[in-house]
C-alpha positions in Angstrom: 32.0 108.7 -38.0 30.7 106.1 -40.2 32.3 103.3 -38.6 30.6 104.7 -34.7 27.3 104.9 -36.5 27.7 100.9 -37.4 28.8 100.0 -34.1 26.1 101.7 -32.2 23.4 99.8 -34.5 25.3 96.7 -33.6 25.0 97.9 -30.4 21.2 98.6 -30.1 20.5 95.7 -32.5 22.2 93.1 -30.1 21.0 94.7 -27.3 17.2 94.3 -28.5 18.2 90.6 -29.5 19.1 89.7 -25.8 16.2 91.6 -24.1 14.1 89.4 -26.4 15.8 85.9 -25.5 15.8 86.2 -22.3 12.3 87.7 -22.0 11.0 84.4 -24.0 13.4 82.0 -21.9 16.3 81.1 -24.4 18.8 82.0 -21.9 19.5 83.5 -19.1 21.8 85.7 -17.2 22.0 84.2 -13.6 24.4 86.7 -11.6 22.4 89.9 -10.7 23.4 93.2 -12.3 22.4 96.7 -11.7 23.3 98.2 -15.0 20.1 96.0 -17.0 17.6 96.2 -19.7 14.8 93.5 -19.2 16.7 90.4 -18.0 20.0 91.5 -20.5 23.2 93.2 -18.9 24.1 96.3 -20.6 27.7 94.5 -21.7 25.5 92.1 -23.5 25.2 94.8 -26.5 28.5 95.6 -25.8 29.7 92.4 -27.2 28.1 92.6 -30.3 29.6 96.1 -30.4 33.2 94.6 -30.1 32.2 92.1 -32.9 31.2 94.9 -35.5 34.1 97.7 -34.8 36.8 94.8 -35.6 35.3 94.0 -38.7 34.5 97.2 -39.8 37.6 98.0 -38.9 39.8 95.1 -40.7 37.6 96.0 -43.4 38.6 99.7 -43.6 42.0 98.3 -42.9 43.2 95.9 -45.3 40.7 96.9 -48.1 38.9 93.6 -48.5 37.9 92.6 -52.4 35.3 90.3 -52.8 35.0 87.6 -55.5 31.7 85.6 -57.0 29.8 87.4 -54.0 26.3 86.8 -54.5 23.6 89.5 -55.6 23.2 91.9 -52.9 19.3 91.4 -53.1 19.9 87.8 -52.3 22.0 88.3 -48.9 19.6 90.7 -48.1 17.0 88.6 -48.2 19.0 86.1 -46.9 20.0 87.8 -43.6 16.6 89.2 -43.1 15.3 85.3 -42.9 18.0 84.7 -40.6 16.7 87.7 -38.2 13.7 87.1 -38.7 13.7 82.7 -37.7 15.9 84.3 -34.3 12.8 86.0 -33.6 10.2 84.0 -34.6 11.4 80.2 -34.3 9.8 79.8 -30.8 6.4 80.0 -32.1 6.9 78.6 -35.7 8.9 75.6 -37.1 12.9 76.3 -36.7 14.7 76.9 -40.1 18.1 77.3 -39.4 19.3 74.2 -41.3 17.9 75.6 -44.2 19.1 78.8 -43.9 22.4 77.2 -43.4 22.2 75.9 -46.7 21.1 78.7 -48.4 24.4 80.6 -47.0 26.5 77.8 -48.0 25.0 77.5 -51.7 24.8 81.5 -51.6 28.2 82.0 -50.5 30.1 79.0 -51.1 32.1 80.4 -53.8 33.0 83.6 -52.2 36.4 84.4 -51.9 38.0 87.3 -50.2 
């Protein structure tokens, strides 16, 4: 049960993403679809869906440890900046490159 309840977040969270680029122009899905939310195909969601149930999944399955695995606080914050520049870098300055370093320097070490 816990593993449908991820996947149907994943679901509804890349869902949401899509509707949002392609309602601000980022992309675009050119073949027409009946089965649509905004200017994203349902399947679009799906896809993030199939992402998150294999790795929560090989997760369950193979009992992953972690090692030097940064302060959960930290990739917290750190993945909330990385939602929040997909949202926001159309209208404010783009940090990706430094978000990239911050997951390199935060997770550089990180061994599984």
């Amino acid at each position: 049960m816990e593993e449908a309840k991820i996947i149907l977040l994943f679901h509804a969270v890349g869902t949401a993403m899509e509707i949002f680029k392609t309602a601000v122009d980022s992309w675009a899905y050119p073949i027409v679809s009946l089965l649509r939310i905004g200017g994203a195909p349902l399947f679009a969601g799906f896809i993030y869906a199939a992402v998150c149930s294999y790795l929560a999944r090989m997760w369950r399955l193979f009992d992953f440890c972690l090692t030097h695995h940064p302060p959960v606080l930290a990739a917290i914050l750190l993945s909330a900046g990385i939602y929040v520049n997909f949202f926001t870098h159309h209208s404010i300055m783009d940090f990706r490159l430094v978000l990239f370093a911050a997951t390199a320097l935060l997770f550089g070490r990180t061994m599984v």
